[in-house]
C-alpha atoms as one frame of an Amber mdcrd trajectory, in Angstrom:
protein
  86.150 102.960 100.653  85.530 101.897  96.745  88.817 104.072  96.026  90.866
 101.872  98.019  89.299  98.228  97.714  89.650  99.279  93.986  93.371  99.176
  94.371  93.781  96.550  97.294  91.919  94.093  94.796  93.870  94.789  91.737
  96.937  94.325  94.156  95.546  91.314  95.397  94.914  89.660  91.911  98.183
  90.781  90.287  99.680  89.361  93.520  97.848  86.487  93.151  98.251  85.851
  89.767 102.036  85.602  90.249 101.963  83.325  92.620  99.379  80.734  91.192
 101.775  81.502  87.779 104.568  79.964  89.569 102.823  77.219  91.690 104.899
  74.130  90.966 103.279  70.515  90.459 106.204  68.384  91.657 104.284  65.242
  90.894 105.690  62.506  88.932 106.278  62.407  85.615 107.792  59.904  82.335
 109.459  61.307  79.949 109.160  59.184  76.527 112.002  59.525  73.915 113.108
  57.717  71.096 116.051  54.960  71.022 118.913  54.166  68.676 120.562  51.193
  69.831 123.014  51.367  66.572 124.364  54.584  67.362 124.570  53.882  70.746
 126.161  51.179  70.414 128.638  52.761  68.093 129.439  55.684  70.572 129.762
  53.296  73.463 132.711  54.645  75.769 132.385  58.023  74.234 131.754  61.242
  76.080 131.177  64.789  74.009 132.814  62.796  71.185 136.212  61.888  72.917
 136.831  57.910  73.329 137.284  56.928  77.072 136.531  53.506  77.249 136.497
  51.348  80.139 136.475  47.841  80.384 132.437  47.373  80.566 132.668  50.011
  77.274 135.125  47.872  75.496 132.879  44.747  76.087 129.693  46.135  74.889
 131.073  47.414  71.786 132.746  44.285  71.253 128.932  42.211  71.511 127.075
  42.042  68.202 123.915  44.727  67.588 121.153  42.305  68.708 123.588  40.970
  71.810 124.392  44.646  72.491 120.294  45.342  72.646 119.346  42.389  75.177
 122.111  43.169  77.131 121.178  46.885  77.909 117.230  45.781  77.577 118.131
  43.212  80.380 114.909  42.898  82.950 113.977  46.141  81.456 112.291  45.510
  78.027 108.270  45.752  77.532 106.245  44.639  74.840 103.210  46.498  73.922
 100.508  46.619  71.378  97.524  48.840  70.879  95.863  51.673  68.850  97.260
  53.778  71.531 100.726  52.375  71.656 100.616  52.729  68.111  99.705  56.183
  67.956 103.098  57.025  70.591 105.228  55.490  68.807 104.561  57.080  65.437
 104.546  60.693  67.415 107.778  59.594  68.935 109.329  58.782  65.446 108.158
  62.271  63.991 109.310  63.705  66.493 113.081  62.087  66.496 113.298  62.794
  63.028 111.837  66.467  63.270 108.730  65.506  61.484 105.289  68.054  62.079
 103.179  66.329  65.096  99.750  67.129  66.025  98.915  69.824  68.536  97.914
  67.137  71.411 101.885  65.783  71.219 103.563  69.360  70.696 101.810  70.117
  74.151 104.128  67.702  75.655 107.460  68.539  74.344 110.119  69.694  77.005
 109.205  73.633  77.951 113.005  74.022  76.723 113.195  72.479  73.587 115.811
  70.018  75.600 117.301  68.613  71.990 116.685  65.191  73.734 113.482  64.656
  71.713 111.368  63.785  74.468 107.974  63.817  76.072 106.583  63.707  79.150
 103.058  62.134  80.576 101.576  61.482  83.709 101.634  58.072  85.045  97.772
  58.039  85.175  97.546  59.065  81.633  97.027  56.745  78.855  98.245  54.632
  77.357 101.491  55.381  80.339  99.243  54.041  82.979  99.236  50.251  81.798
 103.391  50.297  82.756 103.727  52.613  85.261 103.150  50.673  88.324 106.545
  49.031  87.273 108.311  52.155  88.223 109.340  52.643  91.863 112.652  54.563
  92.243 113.585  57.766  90.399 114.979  57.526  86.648 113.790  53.933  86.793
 113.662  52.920  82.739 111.503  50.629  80.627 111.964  49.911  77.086 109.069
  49.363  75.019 108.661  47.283  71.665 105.334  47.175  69.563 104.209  43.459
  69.351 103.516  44.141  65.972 105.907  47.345  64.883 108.682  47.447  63.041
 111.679  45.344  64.073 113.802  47.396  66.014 111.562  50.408  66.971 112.088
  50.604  70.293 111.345  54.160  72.732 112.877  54.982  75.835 110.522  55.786
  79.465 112.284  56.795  82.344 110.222  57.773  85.801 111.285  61.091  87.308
 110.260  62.388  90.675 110.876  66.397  91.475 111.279  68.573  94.830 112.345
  71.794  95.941 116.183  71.196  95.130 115.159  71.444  91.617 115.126  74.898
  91.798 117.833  77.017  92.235 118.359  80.711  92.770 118.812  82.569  89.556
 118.274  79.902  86.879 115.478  78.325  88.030 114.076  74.573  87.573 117.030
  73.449  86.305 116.461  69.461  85.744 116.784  69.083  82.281 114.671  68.228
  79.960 112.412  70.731  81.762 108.579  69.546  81.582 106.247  71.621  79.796
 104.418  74.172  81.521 100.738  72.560  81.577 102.470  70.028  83.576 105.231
  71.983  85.549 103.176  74.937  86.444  99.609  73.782  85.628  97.992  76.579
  87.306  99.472  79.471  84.783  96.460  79.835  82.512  94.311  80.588  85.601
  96.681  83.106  86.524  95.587  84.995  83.308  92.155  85.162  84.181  92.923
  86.629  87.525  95.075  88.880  85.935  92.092  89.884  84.269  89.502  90.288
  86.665  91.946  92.432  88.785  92.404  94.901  85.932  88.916  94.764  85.083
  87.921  95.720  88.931  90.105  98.201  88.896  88.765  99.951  85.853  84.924
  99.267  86.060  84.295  99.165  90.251  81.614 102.307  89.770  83.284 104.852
  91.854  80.865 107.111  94.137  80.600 110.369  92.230  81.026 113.840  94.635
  78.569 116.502  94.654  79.346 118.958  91.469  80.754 121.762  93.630  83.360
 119.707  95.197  86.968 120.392  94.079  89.400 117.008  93.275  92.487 116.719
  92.236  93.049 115.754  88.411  92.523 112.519  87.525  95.969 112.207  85.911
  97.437 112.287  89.099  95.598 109.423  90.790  96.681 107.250  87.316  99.947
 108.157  87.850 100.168 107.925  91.595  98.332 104.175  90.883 101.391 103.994
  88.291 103.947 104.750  91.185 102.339 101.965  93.598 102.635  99.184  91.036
 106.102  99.903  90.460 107.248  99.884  93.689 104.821  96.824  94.929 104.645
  94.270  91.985 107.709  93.568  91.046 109.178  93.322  94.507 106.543  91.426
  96.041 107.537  89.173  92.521 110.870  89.324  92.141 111.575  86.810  95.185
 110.188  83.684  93.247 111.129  84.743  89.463 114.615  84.220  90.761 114.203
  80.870  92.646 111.295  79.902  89.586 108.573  78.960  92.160 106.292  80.053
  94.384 106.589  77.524  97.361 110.635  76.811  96.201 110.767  80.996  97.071
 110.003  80.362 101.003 112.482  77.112 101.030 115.246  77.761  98.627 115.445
  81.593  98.363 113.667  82.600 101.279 116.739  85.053 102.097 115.586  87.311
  99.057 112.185  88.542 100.848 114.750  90.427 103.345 116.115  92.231 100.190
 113.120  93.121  98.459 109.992  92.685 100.240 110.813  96.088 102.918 110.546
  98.127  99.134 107.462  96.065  98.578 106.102  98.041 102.021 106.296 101.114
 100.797 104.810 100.226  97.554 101.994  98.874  99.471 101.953 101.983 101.426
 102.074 104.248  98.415  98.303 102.571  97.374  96.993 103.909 100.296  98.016
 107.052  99.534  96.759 106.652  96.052  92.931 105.936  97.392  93.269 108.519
  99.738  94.092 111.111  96.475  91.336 109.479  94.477  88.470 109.357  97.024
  89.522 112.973  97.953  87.102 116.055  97.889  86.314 118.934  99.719  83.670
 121.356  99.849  83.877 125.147 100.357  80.622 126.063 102.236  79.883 129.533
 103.014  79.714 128.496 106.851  81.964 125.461 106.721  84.166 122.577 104.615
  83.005 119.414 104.068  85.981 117.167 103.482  85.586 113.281 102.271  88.824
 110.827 101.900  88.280 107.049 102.278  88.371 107.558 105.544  84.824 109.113
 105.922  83.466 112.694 106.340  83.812 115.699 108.221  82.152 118.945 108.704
  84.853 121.955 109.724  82.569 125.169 110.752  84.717 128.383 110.605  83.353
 129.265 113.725  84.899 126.160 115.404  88.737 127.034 113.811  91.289 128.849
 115.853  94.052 129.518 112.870  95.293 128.192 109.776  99.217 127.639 108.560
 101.280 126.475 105.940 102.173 122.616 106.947 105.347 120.870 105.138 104.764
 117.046 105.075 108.177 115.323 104.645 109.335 111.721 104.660 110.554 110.532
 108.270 114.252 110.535 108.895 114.441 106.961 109.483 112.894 105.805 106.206
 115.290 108.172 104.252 118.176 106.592 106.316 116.907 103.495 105.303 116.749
 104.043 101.739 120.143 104.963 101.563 121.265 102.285 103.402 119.832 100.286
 100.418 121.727 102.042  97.821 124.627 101.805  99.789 124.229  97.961  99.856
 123.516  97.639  96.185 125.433  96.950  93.161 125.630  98.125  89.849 122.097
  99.661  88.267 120.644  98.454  91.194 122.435 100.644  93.364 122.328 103.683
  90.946 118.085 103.099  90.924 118.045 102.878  94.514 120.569 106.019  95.077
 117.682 107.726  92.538 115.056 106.727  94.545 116.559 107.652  97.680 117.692
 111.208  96.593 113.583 111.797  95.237 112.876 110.282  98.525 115.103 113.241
 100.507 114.236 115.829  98.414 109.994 115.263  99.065 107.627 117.533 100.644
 103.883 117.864 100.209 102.767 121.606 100.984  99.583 121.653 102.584  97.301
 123.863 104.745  96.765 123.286 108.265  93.831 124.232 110.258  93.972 123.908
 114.252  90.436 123.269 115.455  89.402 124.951 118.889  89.593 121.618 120.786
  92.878 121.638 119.606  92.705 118.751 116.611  94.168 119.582 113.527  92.736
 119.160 109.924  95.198 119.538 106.916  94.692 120.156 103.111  97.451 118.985
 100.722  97.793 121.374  97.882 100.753 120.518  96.425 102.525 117.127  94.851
 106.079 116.160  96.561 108.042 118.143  94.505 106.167 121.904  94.686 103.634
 121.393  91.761  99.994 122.835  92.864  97.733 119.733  92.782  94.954 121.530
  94.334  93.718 123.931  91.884  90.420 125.168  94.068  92.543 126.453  97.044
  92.657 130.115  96.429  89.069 129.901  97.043  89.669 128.127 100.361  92.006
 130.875 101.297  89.218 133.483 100.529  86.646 131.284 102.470  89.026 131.274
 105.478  89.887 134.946 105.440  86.297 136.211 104.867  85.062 134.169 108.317
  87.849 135.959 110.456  89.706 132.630 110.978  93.530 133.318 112.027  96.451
 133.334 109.733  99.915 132.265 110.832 103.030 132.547 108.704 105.166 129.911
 110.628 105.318 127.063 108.267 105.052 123.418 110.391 106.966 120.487 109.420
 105.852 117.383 110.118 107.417 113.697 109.486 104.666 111.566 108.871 104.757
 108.060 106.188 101.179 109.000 105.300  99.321 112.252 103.912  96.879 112.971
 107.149  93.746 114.585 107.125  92.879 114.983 110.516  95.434 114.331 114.216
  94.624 115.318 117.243
């Protein structure tokens, strides 16, 4: 069983890592930015530099500067004093004027360098917490003066509250200035680590070693059969919340997606199994019987106890090839060219193997070859020998059988 908890964890973690990557904090934030109440109040009435005025925008422009700042500071305007108030409002100032800022301020610039010049806290943080009880509503604003700053320094804090319509499918969080990442998806470092750990199960978990005599197939294969798996699970078990930009916003905003991609995300899943079963794979030519290990456990074959052998075909079943190009039918573009590739390999598949019928009538099969013909067994001429020497039958009808897994034993 390591083989396949070695790949079912790795799974798990990449899985997991995705989702903890996108896990949305949708708790409230204030975004801090910089005010210039002259050039506001010579672009009042403007929009994208064209001049609509309206009557309000006619009467502010007409007020003098200082008039013009009480009257838009009305019931809004905060003074405040402090080292730490201090501190903002220099940062704030660097930043509007494009000025270097320490490391502990660059942190909380918007994630897409929104040219508002902004920055975002939490309410509890300081020196945000001392106002923010005076927010209640979203985009609520306060205006904030140091007692003792320079005359007309003023900066700009507006409350904003988040949910799922923030997301949309395709582009994302798209409320702009978007918050930085520590804050919008807090969890995203940790998703590294289990990123880690995964890949670092996957290649240390001690694997139990066969006896020598035992023949495998090639290591190579099991890579690139765990290569297969990841590209058909990951990024379809992912690509459902990349497009809507979060994990929870997936199952509420784009929750129609999973239809699309998650049945591909099956067979992915499906193809690890097979995987394990290729890597934990051995068998064991006795002189009196085979000894045959998969994940699955052990067995003991005696020749004594085996009516006949026969080539066995293993091919995909009919309805999962129907399926598959019913997908490329329904796709567009590359998408529907990958998935007309995929279902034509799909079609085309067979695994040749070796069937033995047991005298109570069970069946145990070898796979020699890959899906498309290549020998992946290269120690089965010697099974062939083994089989002939001990008088067991030979058949040259070839079975088929439709099965979505390669079987070792039925019956």
């Amino acid at each position: 069983m390591v083989e396949l908890w070695r790949r079912l964890l790795f799974f798990g973690c990449v899985c997991g890592a995705v989702l903890l990557a996108l896990t949305a904090s949708l708790s409230p934030l204030v975004l801090v930015s910089p005010v210039d109440f002259a050039r506001e109040h010579a672009k009042e009435g403007s929009y994208m530099g064209i001049r609509v005025p309206s009557e309000e925008a006619r009467r502010l422009r007409s007020l003098p500067l200082e008039a013009y700042v009480a009257e838009k500071t009305r019931g809004k305007l905060v003074t405040v004093s402090g080292q730490a108030w201090q501190e903002l409002f220099a940062a704030v100032s660097s930043v509007d004027q494009s000025k270097p800022v320490a490391e502990k301020w660059q942190q909380r610039l918007p994630a897409d360098k929104y040219p508002s010049k902004s920055m975002f806290f939490r309410p509890d943080e300081l020196p945000i917490n001392s106002i923010s009880t005076q927010f209640s509503k979203n985009h609520d604003a306060l205006y904030l003066v140091l007692a003792d700053g320079a005359t007309g320094q003023y900066i700009k804090t507006e409350y904003r509250r988040y949910s799922d319509e923030d997301f949309q499918l395709g582009s994302g969080f798209n409320s702009r200035p978007t918050p930085p990442t520590s804050l919008l998806f807090p969890y995203r470092t940790a998703s590294y680590w289990l990123l880690l750990c995964g890949f670092l199960l996957y290649v240390f978990l001690p694997a139990q070693q066969p006896p020598p005599d035992a023949i495998r197939y090639p290591r190579w294969r099991m890579v690139l059969g765990d290569l297969v798996a990841f590209l058909l699970s990951v990024p379809f078990f992912a690509f459902p919340f990349f497009i809507t930009g979060g994990a929870w916003q997936a199952f509420t905003q784009g929750w129609p997606l999973f239809f699309f991609f998650w049945p591909v995300l099956f067979l992915g899943v499906w193809l690890w199994f097979i995987s394990a079963w290729f890597a934990s794979f051995s068998l064991r030519i006795g002189q009196d019987q085979l000894i045959l290990s998969t994940y699955k456990g052990t067995g003991e074959y005696r020749y004594q106890d085996m009516a006949y052998f026969q080539p066995v075909v293993f091919k995909p079943p009919k309805w999962l090839i129907a399926a598959s190009w019913l997908a490329a039918a329904a796709g567009k573009g590359s998408a529907q060219i990958g998935a007309a590739g995929r279902a034509m390999i799909l079609s085309s598949s067979a695994w040749g193997s070796i069937g033995i019928r047991m005298q109570d009538g069970s069946d145990v099969f070898i796979n020699i070859t890959d899906q498309m013909g290549s020998t992946a067994l290269k120690g089965w001429p010697l099974l062939l020998k083994r089989l002939q020497e001990n008088g067991v039958e030979e058949k040259a009808e070839v079975r088929e059988i439709r099965s979505l897994g390669l079987e070792t034993m039925r019956g």
